[in-house]
C-alpha positions in Angstrom: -16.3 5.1 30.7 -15.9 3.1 27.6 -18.3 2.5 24.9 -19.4 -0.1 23.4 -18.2 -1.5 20.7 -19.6 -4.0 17.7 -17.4 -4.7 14.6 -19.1 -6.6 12.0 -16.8 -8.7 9.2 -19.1 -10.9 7.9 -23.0 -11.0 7.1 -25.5 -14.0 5.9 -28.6 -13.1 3.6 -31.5 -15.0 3.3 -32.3 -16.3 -0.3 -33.0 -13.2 -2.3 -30.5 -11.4 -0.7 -32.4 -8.8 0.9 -32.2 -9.1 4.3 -29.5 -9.9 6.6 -30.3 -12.8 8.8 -26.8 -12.7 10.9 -23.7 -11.2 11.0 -20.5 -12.5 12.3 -18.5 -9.6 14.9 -16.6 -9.0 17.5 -17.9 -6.9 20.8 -16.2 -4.7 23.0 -18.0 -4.6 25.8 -16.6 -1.5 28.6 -12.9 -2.6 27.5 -13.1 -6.3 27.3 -13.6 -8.0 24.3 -16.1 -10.7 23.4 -14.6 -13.3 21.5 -15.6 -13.6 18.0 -19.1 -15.1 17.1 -22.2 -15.2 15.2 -25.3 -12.3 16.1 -28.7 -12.1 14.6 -29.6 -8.9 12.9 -32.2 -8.0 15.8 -29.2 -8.6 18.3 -27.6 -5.6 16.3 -30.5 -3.4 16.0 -30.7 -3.8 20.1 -26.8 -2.7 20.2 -26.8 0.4 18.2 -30.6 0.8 20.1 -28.8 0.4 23.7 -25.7 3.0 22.3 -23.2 0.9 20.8 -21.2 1.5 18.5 -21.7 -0.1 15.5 -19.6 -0.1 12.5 -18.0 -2.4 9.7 -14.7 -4.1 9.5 -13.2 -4.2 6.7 -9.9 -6.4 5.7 -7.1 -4.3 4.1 -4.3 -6.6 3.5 -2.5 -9.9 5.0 -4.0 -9.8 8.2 -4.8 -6.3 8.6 -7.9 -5.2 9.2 -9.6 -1.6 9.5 -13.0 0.2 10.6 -15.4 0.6 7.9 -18.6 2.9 8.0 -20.7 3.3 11.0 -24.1 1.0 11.1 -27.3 2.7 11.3 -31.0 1.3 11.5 -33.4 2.9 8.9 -36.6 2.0 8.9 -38.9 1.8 6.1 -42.6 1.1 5.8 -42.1 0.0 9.3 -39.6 -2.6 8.9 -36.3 -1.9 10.4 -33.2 -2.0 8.1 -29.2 -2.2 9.0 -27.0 -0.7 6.7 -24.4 1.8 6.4 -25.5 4.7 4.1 -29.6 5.3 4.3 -31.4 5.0 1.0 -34.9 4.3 0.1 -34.1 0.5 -0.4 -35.9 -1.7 1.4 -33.1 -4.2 2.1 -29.5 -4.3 4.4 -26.9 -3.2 3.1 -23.8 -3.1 4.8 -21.3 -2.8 2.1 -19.0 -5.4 0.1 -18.4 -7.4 3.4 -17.5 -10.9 2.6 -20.8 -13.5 3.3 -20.5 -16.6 5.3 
């Protein structure tokens, strides 16, 4: 069986910049891809929470593009975080994605 899939290219912060409010990705879902659109971080945290795979997408050059770092949840003080390497921040962080 194939897993699921979520590749995220682009995030949205809210005003300070500490939490993402929506990403933009593209989903395989069991070998058919979604096409591209918008997600709310709480859709995300329900993918990697139902087994997806989560990770970034990162351009490399012209209009190549490569997988990035996987996406984890971490939650702090009881608030649920998405980013790629766990630290004690208490904000997303999913790398040097480009914001939209």
């Amino acid at each position: 069986m194939t897993q699921n899939k979520c590749l995220i290219y682009a995030v949205r912060y809210d005003k300070e910049r500490k939490f993402i409010s929506h990403v933009k990705a593209r989903v395989d879902s069991h070998g058919v891809y979604v096409p591209k659109k918008e997600y709310t971080k709480a859709d995300i945290i329900n993918m990697i929470n139902d087994d997806f795979v989560v990770q970034t997408r990162v351009h490399e050059y012209g209009n190549s593009y490569a997988i990035g770092a996987d996406v984890v949840i971490q939650s702090l003080n009881g608030v649920d975080y998405i980013k790629t390497k766990p630290n004690d921040t208490e904000e997303d962080n999913l790398g040097e994605l480009p914001i939209f």
